[in-house]
N, C-alpha and C positions, 0 to 999 in steps of 0.2 A: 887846193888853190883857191884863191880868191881875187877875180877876176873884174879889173875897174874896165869899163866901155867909156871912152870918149869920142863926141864926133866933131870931126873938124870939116867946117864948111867952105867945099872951094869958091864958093859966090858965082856956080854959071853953071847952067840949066843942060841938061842932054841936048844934042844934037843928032846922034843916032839909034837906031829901032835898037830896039830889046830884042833879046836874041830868044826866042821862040819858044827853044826847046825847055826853058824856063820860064812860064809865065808864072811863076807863084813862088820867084826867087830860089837860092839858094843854102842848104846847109853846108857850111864850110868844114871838112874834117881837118884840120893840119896833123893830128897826133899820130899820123903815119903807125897805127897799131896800139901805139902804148899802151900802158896796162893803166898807168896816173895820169889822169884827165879830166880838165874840166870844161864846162861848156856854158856861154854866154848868148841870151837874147841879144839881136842887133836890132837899131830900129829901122823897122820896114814898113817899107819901102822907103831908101834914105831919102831925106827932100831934097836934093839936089847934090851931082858932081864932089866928091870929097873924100871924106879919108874918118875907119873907124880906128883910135888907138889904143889897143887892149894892151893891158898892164898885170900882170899878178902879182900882188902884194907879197904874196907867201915867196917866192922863189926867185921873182925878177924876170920872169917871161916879157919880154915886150914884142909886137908885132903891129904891123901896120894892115890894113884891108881896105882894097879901093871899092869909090861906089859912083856908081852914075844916076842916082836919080832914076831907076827904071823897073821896072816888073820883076829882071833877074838879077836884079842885086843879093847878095846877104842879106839873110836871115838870121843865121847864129853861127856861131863859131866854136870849134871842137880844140883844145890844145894839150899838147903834152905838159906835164910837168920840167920844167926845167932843172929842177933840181933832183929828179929821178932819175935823170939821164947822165948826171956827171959820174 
């Protein structure tokens, strides 16, 4: 796979605390096991409230990942192949 990140900016800043038990964000797995996966840097700590939209060129994966602007936001993201699964 081959995996474009784009970050889309909601223009408004956290309001509430980061939740703790992550202070050094998150690794996202979504590939629920799979065997075909691939995995993408997120930028972190997003700068603000928004949204990352990961694309795979090779298969046509799309997914959306929200972010607040905060300590436990994503870090990277794990995905299945879409095209392994059909």
């Amino acid at each position: 796979m081959s995996l474009h990140v784009k970050w889309h900016d909601g223009g408004v800043w956290p309001t509430q605390r980061p939740n703790p038990a992550y202070p050094h964000g998150v690794d996202l797995d979504l590939s629920d096991g799979a065997a075909d996966t691939c995995t993408a840097p997120l930028q972190y700590p997003a700068p603000r409230i928004g949204k990352f939209e990961i694309t795979c060129r090779a298969c046509g994966l799309r997914t959306i990942v929200t972010t607040a602007g905060r300590p436990d936001d994503p870090r990277s993201i794990i995905v299945a192949c879409k095209a392994a699964r059909l």
